[in-house]
PADO-294731 format. One line per field, with one value per atom (N, C-alpha, C): residue number from 1; x, y, z. Coordinates in Angstrom, 3 decimals. Example, Ala and Ser with C-alpha at 12.3 -4.5 7.8 and 13.67 -1.06 7.14 Angstrom:
! PADO-294731
num: 1|1|1|2|2|2
c1: 13.190|12.300|13.200|12.850|13.670|12.900
c2: -5.690|-4.500|-3.300|-2.250|-1.060|0.030
c3: 7.800|7.800|7.800|7.080|7.140|7.870
***
This chain:
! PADO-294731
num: 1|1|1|2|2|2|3|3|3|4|4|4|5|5|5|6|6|6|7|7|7|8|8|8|9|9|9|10|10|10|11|11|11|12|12|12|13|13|13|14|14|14|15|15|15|16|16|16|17|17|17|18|18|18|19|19|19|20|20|20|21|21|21|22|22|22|23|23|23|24|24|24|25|25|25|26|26|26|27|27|27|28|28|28|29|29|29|30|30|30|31|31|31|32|32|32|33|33|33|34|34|34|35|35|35|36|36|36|37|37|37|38|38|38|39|39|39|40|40|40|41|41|41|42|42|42|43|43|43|44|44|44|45|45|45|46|46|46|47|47|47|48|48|48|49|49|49|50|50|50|51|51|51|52|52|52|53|53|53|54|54|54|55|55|55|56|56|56|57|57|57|58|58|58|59|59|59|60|60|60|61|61|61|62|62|62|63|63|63|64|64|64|65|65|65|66|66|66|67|67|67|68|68|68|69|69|69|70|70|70|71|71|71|72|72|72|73|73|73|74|74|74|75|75|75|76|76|76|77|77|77|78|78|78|79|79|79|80|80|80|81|81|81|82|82|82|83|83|83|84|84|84|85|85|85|86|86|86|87|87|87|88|88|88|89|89|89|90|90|90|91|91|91|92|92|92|93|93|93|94|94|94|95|95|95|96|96|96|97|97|97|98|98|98|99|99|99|100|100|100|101|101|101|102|102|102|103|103|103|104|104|104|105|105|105|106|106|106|107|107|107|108|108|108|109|109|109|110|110|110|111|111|111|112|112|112|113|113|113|114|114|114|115|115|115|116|116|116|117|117|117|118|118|118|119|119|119|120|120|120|121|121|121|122|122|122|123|123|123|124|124|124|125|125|125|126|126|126|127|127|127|128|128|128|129|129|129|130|130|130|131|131|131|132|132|132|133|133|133|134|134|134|135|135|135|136|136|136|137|137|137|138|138|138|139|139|139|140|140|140|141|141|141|142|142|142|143|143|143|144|144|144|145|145|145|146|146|146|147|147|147|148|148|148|149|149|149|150|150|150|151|151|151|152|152|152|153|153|153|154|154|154|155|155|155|156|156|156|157|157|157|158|158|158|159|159|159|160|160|160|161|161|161|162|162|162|163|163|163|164|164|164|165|165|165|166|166|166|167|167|167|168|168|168|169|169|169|170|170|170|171|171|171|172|172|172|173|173|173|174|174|174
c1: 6.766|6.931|5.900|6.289|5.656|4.448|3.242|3.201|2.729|3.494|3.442|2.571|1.858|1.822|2.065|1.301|2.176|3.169|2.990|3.765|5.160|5.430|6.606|6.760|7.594|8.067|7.719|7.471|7.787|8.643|8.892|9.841|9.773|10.925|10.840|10.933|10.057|9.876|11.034|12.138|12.656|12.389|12.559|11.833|13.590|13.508|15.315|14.527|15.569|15.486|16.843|16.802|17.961|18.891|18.596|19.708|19.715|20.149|20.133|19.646|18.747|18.373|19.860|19.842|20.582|21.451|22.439|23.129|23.917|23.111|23.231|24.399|25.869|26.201|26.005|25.919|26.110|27.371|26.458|27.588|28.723|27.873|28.310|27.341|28.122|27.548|27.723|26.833|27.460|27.926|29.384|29.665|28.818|28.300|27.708|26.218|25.741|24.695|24.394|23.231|23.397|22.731|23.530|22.940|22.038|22.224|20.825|20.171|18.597|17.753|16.931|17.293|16.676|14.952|13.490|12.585|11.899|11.139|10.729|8.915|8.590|6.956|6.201|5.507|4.333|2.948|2.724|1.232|0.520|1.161|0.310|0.694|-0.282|-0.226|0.934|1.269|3.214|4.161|3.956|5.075|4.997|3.646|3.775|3.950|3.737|4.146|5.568|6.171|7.709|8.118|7.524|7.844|8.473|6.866|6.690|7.805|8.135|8.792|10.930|10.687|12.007|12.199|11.157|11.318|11.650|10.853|11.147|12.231|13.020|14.473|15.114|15.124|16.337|15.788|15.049|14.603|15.393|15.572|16.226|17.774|18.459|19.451|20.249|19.494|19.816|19.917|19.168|19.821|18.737|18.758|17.764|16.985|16.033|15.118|15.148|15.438|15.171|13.872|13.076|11.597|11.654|11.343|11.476|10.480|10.128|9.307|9.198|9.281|9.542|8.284|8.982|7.650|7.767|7.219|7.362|6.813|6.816|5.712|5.371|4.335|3.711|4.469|4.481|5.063|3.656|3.657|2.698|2.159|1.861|1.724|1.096|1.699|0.597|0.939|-0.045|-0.256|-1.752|-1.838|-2.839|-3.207|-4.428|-4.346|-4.567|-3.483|-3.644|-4.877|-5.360|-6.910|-5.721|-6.741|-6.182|-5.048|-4.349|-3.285|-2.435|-2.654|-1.975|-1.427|-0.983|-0.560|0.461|0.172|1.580|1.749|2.511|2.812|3.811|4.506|5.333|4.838|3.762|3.040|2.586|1.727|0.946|1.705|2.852|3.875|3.937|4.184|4.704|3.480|2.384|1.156|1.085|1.141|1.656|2.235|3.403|4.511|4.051|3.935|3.177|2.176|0.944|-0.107|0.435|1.882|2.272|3.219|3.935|4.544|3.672|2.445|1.426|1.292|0.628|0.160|1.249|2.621|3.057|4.335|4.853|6.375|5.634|4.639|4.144|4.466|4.642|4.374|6.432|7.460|8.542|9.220|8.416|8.911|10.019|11.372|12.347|13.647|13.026|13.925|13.950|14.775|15.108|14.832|13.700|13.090|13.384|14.000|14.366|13.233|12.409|11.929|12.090|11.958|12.223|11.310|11.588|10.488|11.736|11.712|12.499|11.683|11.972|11.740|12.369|11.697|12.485|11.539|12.219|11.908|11.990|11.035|10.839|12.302|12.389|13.511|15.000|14.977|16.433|16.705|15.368|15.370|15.828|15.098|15.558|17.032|17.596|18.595|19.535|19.407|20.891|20.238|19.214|18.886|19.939|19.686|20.174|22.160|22.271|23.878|24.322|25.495|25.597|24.873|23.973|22.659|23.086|22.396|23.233|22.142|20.875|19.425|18.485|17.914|17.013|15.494|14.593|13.418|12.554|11.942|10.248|9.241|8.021|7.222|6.808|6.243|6.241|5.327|4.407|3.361|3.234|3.394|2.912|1.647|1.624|0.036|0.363|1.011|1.045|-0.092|-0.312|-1.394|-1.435|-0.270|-0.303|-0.301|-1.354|-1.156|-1.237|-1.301|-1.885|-0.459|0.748|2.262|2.701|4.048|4.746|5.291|6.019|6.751|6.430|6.592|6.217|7.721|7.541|8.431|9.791|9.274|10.307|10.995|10.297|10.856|11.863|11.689|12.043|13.469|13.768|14.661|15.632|15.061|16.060|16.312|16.010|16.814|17.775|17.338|18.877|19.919|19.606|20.198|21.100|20.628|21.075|22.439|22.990|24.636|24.364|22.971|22.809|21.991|22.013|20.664|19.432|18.463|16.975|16.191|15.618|14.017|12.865|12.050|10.683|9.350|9.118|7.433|6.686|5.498|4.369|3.275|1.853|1.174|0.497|0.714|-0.239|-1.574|-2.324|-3.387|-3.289|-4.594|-4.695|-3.452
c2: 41.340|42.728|43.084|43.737|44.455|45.600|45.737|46.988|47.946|48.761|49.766|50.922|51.887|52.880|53.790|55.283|56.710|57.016|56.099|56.695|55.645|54.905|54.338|53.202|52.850|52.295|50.807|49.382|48.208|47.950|47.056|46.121|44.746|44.126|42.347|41.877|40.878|39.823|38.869|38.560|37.249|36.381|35.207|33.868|33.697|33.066|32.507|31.916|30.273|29.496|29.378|30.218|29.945|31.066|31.656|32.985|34.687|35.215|36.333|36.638|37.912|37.703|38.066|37.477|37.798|38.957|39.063|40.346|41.323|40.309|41.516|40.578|41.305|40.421|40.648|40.236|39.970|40.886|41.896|42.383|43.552|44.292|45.002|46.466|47.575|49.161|49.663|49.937|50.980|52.076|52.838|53.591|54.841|56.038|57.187|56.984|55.604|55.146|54.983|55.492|56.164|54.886|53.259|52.511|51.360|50.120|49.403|48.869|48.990|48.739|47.550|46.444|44.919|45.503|45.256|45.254|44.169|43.550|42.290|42.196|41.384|41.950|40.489|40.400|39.089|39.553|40.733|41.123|41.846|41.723|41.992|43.775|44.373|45.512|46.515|45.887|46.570|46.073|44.921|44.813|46.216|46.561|47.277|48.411|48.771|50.150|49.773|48.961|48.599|49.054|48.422|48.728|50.055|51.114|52.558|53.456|52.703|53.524|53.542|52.274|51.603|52.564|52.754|53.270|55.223|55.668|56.497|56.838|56.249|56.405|55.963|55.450|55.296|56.014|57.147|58.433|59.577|59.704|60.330|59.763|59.028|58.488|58.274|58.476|58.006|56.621|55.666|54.235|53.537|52.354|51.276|50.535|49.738|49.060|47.831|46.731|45.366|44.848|44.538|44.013|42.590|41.458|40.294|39.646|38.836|37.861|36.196|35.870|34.362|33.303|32.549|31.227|29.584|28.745|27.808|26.884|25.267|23.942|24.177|24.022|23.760|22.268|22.504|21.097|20.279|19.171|17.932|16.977|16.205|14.709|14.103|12.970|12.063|12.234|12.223|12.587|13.327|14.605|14.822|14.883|14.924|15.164|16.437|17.248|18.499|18.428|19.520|19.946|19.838|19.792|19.831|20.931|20.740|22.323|22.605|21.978|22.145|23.276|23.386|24.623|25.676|26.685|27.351|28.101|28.065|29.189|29.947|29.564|31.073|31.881|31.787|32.860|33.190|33.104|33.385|34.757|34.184|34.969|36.195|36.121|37.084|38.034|37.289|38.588|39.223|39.307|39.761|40.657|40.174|41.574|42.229|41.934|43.057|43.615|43.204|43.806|44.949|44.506|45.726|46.415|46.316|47.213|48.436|47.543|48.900|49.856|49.212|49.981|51.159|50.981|51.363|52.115|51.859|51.830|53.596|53.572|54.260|56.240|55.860|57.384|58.059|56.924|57.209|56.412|56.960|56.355|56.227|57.585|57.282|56.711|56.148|54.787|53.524|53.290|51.730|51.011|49.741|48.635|47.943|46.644|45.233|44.073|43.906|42.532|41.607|40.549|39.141|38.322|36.968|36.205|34.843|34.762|33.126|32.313|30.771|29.856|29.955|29.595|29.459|29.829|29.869|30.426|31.970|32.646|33.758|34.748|34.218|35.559|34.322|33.464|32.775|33.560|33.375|34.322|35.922|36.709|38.058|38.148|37.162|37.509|37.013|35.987|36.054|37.359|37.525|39.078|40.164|40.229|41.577|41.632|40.584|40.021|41.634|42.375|43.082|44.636|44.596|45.797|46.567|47.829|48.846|48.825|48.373|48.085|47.243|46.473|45.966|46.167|46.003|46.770|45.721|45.316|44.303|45.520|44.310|45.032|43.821|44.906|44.381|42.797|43.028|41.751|41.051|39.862|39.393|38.532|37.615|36.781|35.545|35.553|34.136|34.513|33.709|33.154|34.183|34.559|35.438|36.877|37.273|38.845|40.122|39.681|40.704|40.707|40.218|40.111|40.894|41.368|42.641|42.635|41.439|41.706|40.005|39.886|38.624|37.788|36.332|35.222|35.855|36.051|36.510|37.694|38.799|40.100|40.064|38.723|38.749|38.186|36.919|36.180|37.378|38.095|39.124|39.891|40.933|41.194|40.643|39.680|38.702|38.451|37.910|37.595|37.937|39.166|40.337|40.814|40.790|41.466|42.677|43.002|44.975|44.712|47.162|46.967|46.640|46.587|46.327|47.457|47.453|48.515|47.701|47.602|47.104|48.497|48.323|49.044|48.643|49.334|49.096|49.691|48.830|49.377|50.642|51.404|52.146|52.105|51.072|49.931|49.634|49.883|48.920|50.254
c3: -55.252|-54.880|-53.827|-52.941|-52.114|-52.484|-52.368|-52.749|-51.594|-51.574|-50.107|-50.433|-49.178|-49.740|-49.855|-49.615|-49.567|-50.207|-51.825|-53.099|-53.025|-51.936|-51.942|-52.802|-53.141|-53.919|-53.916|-54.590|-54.372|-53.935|-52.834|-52.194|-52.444|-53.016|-52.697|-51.256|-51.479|-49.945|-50.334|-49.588|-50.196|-48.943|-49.203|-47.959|-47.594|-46.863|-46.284|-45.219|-45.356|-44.123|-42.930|-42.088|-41.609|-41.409|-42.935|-43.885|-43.482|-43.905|-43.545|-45.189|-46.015|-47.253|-47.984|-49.364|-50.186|-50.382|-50.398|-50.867|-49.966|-48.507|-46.664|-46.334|-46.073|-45.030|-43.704|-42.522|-41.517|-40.969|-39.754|-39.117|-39.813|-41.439|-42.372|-41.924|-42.423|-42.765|-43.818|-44.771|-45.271|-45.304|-45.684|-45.974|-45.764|-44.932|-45.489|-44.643|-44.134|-43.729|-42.089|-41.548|-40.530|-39.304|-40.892|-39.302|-39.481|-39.343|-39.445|-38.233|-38.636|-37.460|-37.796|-37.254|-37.079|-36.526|-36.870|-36.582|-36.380|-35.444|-35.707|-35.788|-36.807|-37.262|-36.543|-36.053|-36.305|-36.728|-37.183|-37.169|-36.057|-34.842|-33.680|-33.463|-32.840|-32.652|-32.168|-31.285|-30.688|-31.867|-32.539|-33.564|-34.776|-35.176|-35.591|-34.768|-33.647|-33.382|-33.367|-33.090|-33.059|-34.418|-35.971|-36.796|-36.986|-36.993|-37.246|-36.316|-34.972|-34.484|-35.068|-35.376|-36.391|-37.633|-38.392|-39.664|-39.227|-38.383|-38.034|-37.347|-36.976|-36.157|-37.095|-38.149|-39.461|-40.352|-40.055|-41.384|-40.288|-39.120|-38.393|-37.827|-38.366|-38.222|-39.606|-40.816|-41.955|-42.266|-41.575|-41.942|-42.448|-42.204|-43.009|-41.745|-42.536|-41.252|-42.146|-41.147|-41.674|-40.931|-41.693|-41.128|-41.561|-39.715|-40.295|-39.762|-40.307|-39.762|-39.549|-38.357|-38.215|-38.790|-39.551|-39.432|-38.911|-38.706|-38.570|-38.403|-38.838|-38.910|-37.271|-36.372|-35.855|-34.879|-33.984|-33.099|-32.997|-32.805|-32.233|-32.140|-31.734|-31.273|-32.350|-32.858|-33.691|-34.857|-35.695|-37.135|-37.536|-37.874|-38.517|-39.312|-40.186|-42.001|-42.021|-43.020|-43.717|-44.738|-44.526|-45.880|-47.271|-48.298|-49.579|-49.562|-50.250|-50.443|-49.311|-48.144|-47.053|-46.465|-45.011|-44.716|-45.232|-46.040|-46.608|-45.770|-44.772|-43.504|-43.627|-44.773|-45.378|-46.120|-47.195|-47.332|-46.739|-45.644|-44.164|-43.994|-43.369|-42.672|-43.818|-44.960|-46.057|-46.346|-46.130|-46.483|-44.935|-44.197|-43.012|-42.862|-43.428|-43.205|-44.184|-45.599|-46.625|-45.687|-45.155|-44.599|-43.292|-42.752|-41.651|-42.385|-43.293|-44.269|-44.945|-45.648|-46.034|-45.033|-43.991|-42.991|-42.540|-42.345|-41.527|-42.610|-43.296|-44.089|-45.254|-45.143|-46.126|-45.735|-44.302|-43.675|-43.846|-43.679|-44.446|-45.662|-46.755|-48.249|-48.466|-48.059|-48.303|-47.107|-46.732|-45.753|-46.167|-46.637|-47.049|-45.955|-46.509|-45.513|-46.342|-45.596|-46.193|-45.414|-46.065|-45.934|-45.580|-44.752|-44.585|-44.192|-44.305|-44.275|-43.645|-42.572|-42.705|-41.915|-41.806|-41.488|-39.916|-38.842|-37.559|-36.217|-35.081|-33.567|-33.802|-34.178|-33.803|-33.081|-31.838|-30.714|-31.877|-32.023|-32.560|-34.043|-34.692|-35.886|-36.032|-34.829|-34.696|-33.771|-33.507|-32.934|-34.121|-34.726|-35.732|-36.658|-37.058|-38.181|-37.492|-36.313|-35.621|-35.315|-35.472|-35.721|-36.507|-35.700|-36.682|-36.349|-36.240|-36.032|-35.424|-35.207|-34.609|-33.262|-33.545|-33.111|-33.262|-32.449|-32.168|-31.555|-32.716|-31.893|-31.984|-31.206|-30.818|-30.283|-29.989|-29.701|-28.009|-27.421|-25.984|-26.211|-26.967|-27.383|-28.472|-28.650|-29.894|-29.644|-30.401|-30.224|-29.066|-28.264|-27.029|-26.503|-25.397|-24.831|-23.325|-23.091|-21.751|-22.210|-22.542|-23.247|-22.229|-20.673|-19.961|-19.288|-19.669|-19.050|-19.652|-18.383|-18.766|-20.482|-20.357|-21.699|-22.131|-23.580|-24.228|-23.791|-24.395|-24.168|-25.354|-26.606|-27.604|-27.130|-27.059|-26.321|-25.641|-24.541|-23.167|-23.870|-24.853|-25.214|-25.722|-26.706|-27.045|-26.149|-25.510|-24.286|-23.475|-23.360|-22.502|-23.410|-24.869|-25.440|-26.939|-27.318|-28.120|-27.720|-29.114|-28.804|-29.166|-29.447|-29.616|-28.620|-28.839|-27.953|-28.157|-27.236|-27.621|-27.308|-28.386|-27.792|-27.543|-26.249|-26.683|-26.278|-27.886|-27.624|-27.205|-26.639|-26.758|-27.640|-27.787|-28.411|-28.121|-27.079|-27.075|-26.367|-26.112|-26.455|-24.486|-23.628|-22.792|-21.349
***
């Protein structure tokens, strides 16, 4: 369980490799519902303003926010030895999004946020999530290596490549 704040409720994290989480199909609305909004989290500062600005446009739209987050083994040469216990980079990823969920999910309690956690390429991940979506929101930056560029490598992928639209934020920041 999630624990959020500003009185809101627990949320489950579910992990999916590949998947869209349990229970969602793909490319579905509900009935009465004003809409779903694909969000995409890595921790970095525009993802969350991306978040906050997500949750707030489906508390003014009536709809839901799916908050996801990509993970994945590391590419590279050779063989290295893992420390004892080895890398768990899906919990990584999962205290993460808990840590931008607190932060951010708390200021509208009653908007349904769906969690995610999958295995994958980041922009490949938020583009099958958004399959369906009424919206797509990033944030202009995540953690790459060129941070002083207009828009990030993922950002940039969804934009070209999104069958919705895209929003990209910025942080604010700079």
């Amino acid at each position: 369980m999630v624990p959020l704040g500003g009185g809101a409720r627990p949320l489950p994290v579910r992990a999916a490799r590949g998947r869209l989480e349990e229970g969602r199909t793909e490319g579905t609305q509900m009935e009465g519902q004003g809409g779903r909004i694909v969000a995409g989290v890595d921790g970095s500062a525009s993802s969350k303003a991306a978040l906050r600005w997500a949750i707030r446009q489906a508390k003014l739209t009536g709809g839901s926010v799916d908050a996801v987050i990509a993970w994945r083994y590391p590419s590279g040469y050779g063989w290295a030895p893992v420390p004892d216990g080895g890398a768990d980079l899906a919990s990584e990823a999962q205290r993460t999004l808990i840590k931008a969920l607190t932060e951010v999910s708390g200021l509208e309690p009653e908007v349904p946020v769906h969690p995610l956690v999958t295995e994958g390429h980041a922009a490949e991940v938020l583009l099958r999530a958004a399959r369906g979506a009424d919206l797509l929101v990033v944030g202009s930056r995540g953690h790459g290596g060129f941070t002083s560029g207009l828009l990030g490598s993922v950002g940039m992928h969804c934009v070209l490549h999104a069958h919705c639209p895209v929003l990209v934020v910025r942080d604010g920041e700079g």
